[in-house]
N, C-alpha and C positions, 0 to 999 in steps of 0.2 A: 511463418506463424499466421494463424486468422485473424481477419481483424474485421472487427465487425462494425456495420456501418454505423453512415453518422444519423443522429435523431433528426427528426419533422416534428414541427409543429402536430400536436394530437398522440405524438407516440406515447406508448405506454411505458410505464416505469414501476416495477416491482416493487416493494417494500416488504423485507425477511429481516428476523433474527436468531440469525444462524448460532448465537453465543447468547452474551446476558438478554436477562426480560428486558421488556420496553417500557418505556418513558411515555404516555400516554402524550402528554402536552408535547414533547418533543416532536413525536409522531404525526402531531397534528399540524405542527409547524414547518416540517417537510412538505406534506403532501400540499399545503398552504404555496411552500416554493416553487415547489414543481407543477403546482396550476399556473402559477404566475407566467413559469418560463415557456407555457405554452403546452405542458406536458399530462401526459393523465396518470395520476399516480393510483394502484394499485395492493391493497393490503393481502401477502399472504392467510390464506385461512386460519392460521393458530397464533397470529403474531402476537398476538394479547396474553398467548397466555403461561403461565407460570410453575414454575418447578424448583425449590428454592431459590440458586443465582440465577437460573437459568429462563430465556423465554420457552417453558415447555421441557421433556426430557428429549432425548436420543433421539428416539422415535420420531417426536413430535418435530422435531425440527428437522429433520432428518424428509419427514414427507413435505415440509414446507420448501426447500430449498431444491429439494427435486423436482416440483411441482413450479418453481420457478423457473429451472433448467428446461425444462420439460413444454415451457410457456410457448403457442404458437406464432403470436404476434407482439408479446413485450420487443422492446431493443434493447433494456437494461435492469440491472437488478442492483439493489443498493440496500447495502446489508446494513440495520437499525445500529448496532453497535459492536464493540469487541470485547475486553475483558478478558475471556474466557471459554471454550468449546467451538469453537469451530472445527478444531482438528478430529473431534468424535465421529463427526462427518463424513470427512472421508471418502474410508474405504468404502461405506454404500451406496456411494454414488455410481449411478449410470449415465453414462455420456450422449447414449447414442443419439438422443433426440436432439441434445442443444446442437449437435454438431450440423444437424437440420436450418435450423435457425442461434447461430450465434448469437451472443448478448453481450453488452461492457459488464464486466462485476465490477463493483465500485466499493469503498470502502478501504478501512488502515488497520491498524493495531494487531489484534490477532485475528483478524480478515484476513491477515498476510498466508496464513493458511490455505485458504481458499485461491489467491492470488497464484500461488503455487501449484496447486490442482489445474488452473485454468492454464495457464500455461506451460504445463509439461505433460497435464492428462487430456486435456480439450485441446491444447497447442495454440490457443485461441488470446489474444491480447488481452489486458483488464487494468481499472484503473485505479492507482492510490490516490484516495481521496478522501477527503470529512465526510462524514456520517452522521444522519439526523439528530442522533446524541448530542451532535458538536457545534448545530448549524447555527443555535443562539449568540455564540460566544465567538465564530470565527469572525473572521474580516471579510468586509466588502468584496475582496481581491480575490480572498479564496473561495468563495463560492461564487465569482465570477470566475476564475481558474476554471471552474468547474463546467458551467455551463459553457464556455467558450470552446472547448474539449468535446464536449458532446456534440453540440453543434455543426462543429467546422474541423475537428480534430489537426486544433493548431496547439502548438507550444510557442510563444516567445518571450524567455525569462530573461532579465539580467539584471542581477542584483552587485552589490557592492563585493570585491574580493576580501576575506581574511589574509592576516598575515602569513598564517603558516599553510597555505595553499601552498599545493605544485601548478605548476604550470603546464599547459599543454591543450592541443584539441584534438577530438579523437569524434569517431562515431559509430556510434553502437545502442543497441536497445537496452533499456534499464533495465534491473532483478533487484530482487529484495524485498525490503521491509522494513518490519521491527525485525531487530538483532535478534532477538529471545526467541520469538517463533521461527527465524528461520536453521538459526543453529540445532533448532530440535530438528527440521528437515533434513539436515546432513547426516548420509545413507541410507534413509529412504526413498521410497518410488517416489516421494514429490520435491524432493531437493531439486533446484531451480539448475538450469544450463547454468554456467557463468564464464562459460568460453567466447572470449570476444565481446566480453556484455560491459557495461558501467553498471555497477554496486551501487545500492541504492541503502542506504541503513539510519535508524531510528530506534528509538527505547525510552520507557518512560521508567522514574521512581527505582534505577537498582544503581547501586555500589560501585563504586570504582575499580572495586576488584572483581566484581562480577565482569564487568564488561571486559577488563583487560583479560580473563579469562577464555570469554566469549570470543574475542579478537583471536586470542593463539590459535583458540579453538578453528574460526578461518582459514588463517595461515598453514593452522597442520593438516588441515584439509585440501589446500591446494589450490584453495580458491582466490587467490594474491596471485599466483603463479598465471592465472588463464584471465582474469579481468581487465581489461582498457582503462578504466578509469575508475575513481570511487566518489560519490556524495556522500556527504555525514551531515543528516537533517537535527533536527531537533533533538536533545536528551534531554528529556526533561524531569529536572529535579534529581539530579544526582545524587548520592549519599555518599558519604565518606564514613568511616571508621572513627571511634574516640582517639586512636593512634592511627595517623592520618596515612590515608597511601603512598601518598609521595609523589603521583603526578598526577596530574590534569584530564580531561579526556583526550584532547587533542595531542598531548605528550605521548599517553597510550595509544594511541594510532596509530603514529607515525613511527612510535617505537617498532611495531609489526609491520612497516612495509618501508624500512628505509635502505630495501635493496630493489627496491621497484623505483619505476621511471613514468609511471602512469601519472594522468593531472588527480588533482585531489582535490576538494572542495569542502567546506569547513561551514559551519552556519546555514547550510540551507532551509529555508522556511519552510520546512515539512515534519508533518509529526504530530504530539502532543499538545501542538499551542495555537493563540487563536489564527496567525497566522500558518495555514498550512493547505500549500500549493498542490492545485493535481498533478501527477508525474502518473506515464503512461507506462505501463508495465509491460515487455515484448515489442515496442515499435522504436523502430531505426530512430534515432536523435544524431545530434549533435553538438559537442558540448565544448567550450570554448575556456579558458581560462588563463587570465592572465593577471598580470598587479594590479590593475585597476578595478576588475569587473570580473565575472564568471556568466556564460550566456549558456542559455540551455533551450535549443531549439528543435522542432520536426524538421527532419531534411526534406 
């Protein structure tokens, strides 16, 4: 897989939204960051503008994010927000320039869309990350996460183990996402490799039976069968039913893979909340688990 380098001082750094309109002051608080970090940030030509949920229609974002692809001298593009549309996208996409000059895509949610394109249509690495939407309310740590990534394209996580962790270390490049957008990928052209890979998954605001849905959904897929390992970031804000489901998230989980041997990890800080760590999408890791701690490092 490509991997595209690390940033310098002075590089340029796209700003697209690729899905919902933008947040004018958020916007501004980015591009505020990314001078900070030394970087020059960069407004797509139509980022402003609006079409009910959306920044802009089809069209409109559509020449924006191509025109990011397309970009001679960015390193990186870092999509405003998620919600919604990304996946409109797509299929009009043309590769052939980025593949000239690769770039990180950056961003979570329903970005995860696009995360999928880059690496199975570009074959090219990209990274889950907060988005200027989010940068007010995250922590210190994760937009250090972030920057330190760009930079120096290091990972060294080790956060406390849950209980109901598997055990094990294993190494292989991350896939995933949000749960939601990637189960829509399965059987299409952008459904992610997950041969040898560590599962990366997240989801905000759905049901308990949705997700355990979504799970089977995995499992009948075949995608338990071919994975190293799994993370389980952030769900944020569950719902249950007035007649309650019956289990947990964590119960649902383990329920679809308690014939596998892979490590598992339970609580990881990524996702929905102000906590939520960069995790590099396509590049070799290695991930460690055990009772005490779970380490998640670049080999």
């Amino acid at each position: 897989m490509n991997l595209p380098p690390k940033l310098t001082p002075n590089d340029e750094v796209i700003l697209i939204a690729p899905a919902r309109k933008v947040d004018l002051e958020s916007l501004s608080l980015a591009e505020d960051l990314l001078t900070k970090w030394g970087l020059r940030p960069v407004r797509s030509k139509n980022i402003l503008v609006e079409s009910g949920i959306f920044a802009g229609d089809k069209e409109t974002r559509l020449l924006d994010l191509q025109w990011a692809l397309n970009h001679p001298r960015a390193k990186a593009i870092w999509c405003f927000r998620g919600g919604y549309g990304s996946i409109q996208l797509l299929e009009g996409l043309n590769p052939a320039l980025f593949l000239q000059n690769p770039k990180w895509i950056m961003g979570f949610s329903d970005i995860t869309n696009i995360h999928c394109f880059s690496n199975i249509i570009l074959d090219t690495a990209s990274i889950h990350s907060t988005m200027p939407i989010n940068i007010n309310s995250n922590t210190l740590n994760s937009l250090e996460s972030l920057k330190d990534f760009l930079f120096q394209q290091k990972i060294n996580y080790k956060i406390n183990s849950s209980n109901n962790n598997r055990y094990g270390e294993v190494k292989g490049a991350i896939v995933g996402g949000n749960l939601s957008v990637l189960c829509a990928s399965l059987g299409t052209n952008y459904q992610p490799d997950f041969e040898n890979k560590i599962l990366f998954i997240e989801d905000i605001d759905e049901y308990f039976y949705k997700i355990d849905r979504m799970l089977w959904q995995l499992k009948f897929a075949g995608v338990f069968n071919q994975i190293k390992g799994l993370i389980i970031g952030h769900f944020t804000n569950t719902k249950d039913n007035s007649t309650p489901f019956g289990m947990g998230l964590e119960e649902i989980v383990l329920q679809k893979i308690n014939e596998f041997n892979f490590p598992v990890v339970f609580n990881f800080p990524s996702g929905h909340e102000s906590e939520n760590l960069t995790l590099p999408l396509g590049l070799e890791m290695n991930l460690k688990v055990n009772a005490s701690s779970c380490e998640l490092t670049v080999n």
